[in-house]
ZAMARGU-4260 file (C-alpha; in steps of 0.2 Angstrom, whole numbers, plus 5000, padded with zeros to 4 digits):
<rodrens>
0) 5091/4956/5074 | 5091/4958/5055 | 5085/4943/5051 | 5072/4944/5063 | 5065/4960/5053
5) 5068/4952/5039 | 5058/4938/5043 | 5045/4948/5053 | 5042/4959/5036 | 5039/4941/5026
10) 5026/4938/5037 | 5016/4958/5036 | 5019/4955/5016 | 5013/4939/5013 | 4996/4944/5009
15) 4998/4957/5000 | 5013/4946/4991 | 4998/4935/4982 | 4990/4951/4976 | 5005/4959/4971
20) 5013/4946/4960 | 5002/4940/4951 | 4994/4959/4948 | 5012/4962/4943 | 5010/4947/4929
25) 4994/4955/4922 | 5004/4972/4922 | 5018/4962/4912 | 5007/4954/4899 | 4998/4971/4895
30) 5015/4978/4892 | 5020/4966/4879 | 5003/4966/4870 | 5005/4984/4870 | 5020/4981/4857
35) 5032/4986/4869 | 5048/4975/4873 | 5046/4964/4888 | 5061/4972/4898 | 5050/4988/4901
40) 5040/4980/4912 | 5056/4978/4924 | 5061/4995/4922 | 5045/5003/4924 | 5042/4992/4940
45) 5058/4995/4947 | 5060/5015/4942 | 5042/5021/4944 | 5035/5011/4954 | 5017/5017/4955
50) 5004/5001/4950 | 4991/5013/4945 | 5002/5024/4935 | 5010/5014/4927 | 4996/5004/4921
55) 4992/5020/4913 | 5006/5025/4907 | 5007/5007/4897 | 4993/5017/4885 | 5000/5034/4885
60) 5018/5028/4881 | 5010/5018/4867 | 5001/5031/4858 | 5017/5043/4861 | 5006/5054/4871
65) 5016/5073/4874 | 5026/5072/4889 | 5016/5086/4897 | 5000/5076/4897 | 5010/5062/4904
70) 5018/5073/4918 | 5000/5083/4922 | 4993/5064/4926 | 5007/5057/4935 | 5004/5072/4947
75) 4985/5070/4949 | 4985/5051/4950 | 5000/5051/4964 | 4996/5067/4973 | 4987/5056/4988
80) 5004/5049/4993 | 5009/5068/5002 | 4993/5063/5011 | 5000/5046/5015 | 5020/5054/5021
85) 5009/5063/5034 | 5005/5044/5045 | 5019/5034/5037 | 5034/5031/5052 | 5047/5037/5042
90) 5054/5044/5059 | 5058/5026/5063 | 5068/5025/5050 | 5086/5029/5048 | 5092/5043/5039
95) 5102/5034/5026 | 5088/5023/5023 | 5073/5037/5022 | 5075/5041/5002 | 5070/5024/4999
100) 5055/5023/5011 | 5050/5039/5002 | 5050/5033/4985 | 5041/5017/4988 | 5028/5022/5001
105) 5015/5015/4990 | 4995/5010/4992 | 5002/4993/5000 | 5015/5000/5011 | 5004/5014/5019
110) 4990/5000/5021 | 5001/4988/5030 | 5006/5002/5042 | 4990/5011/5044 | 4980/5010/5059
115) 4997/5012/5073 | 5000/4992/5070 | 5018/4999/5066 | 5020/5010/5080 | 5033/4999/5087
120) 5039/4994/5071 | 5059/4995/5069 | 5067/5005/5054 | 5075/4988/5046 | 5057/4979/5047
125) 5048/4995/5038 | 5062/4993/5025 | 5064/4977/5022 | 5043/4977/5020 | 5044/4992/5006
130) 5057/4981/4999 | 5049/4963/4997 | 5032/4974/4991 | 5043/4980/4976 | 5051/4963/4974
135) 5034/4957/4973 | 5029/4969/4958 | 5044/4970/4950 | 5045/4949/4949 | 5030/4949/4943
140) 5029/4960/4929 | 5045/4951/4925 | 5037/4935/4924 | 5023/4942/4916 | 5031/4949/4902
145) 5044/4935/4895 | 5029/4925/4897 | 5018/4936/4885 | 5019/4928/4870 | 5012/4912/4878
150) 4994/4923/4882 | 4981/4924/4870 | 4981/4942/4863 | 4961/4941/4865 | 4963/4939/4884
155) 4952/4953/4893 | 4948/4959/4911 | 4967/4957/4917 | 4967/4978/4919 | 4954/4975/4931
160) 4968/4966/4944 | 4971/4982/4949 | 4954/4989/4955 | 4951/4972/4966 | 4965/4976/4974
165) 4962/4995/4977 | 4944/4987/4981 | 4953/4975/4996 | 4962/4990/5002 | 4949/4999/5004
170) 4939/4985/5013 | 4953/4982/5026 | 4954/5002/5028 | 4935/5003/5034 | 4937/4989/5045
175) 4952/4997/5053 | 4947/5016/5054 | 4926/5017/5050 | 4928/5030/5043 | 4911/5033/5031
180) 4913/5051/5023 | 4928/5045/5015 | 4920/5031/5003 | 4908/5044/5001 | 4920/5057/4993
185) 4928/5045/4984 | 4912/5036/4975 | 4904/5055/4975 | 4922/5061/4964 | 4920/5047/4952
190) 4901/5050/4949 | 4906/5070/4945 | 4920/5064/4935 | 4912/5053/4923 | 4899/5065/4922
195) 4910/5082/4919 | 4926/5071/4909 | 4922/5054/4906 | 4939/5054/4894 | 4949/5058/4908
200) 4939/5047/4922 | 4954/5043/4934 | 4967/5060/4934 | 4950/5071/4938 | 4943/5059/4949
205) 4958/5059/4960 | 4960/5079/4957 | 4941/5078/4966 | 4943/5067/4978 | 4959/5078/4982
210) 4951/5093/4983 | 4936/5087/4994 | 4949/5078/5007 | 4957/5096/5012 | 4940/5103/5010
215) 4937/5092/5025 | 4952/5092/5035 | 4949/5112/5034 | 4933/5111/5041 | 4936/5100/5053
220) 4951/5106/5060 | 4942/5125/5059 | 4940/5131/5077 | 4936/5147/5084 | 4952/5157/5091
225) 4951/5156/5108 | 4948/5174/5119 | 4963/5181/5125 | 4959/5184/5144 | 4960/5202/5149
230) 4974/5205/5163 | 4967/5209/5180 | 4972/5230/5184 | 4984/5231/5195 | 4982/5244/5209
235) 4992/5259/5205 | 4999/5268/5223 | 4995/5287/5224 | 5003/5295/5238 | 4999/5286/5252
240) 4984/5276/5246 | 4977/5266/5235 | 4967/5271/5218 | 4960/5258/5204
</rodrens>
């Protein structure tokens, strides 16, 4: 049975695997041009674990940013992933295992469930996907790093490995759900944001998108309260008859 999940997750993570690594590498590279010691990148895969993040964090760790600033855009740029706990089957999984599922239910993982394609999905084979998805990214950044020195320091448009992978997901999310608005909200939020705070373009584009997604689900889920029926009189014996 175990190796059956096993092999069954090799299988869901294999696409995503030829993203991840190699996204991973670029992620490693920019850590070691960024004059940081390459065996960051494995802590900062293995410890945070938030691709998007932590290609930010390469910057603001660099210029010694203040931990608050750091803190106030981990919270913004991650704050989609209580939307994600809501559909992920954590309830398949065991309780001993949940901890994990819960710290790395990333973009990747929530994609490859989405939809009810892992309704039937056992706890081990939800694991053992989260696991080969970090394995992936944390490989990757490894490799990526030690092999820095080798890269030209002039090498641009590895930072954009990340947005064609957002840009995937978000491609196989439509075809799955067709959902419209949502794009919408999303492009709309980065228009405002690089119109309002074009220095801060991601944290206040996800605090948008945020805010318009429970904008939404309020006024979707918004429904009149339903009339509470009136009980019927009941006839009220006087004497011998009956009065109303």
């Amino acid at each position: 049975m175990r190796t059956r999940d096993f092999t069954a997750a090799a299988a869901d993570t294999a696409s995503v695997g030829l993203s991840l690594f190699p996204l991973g590498v670029s992620f490693g590279v920019l850590m070691v041009h960024a004059g940081l010691d390459w065996w960051w990148a494995t802590v900062f895969t293995a410890v945070i674990y938030a691709g998007s993040l932590e290609f930010l964090l390469v910057g603001l760790v660099a210029t010694v940013t203040p931990l608050g600033q750091i803190a106030a855009t981990a919270l913004l740029v991650n704050l989609r992933h209580v939307f994600y706990a809501l559909s992920f089957p954590l309830r398949q999984v065991r309780p001993a295992g949940r901890v994990y599922a819960t710290f790395a239910l990333t973009d990747e993982a929530y994609a490859l469930t989405a939809g009810g394609r892992a309704r039937d999905w056992s706890g081990a084979r939800i694991l053992w996907m989260q696991v080969l998805c970090q394995a992936y990214w944390v490989g990757g950044a490894t490799a990526g790093a030690l092999a820095g020195a080798l890269v030209p320091v002039t090498l641009h448009g590895l930072e954009f490995a990340l947005t064609a992978l957002f840009v995937v997901l978000t491609i196989d999310a439509w075809r799955d759900l067709r959902d419209l608005p949502t794009p919408l909200l999303a492009a709309g939020s980065f228009a405002a944001a690089a119109l309002l705070m074009p220095g801060s373009l991601l944290p206040v584009a996800m605090a948008l998108f945020t805010a318009s997604l429970l904008i939404r689900y309020a006024l979707r889920h918004r429904r009149p309260a339903p009339a509470v029926p009136q009980p019927a009189s009941e006839p009220v014996v006087c004497g011998s008859g009956l009065e109303r």
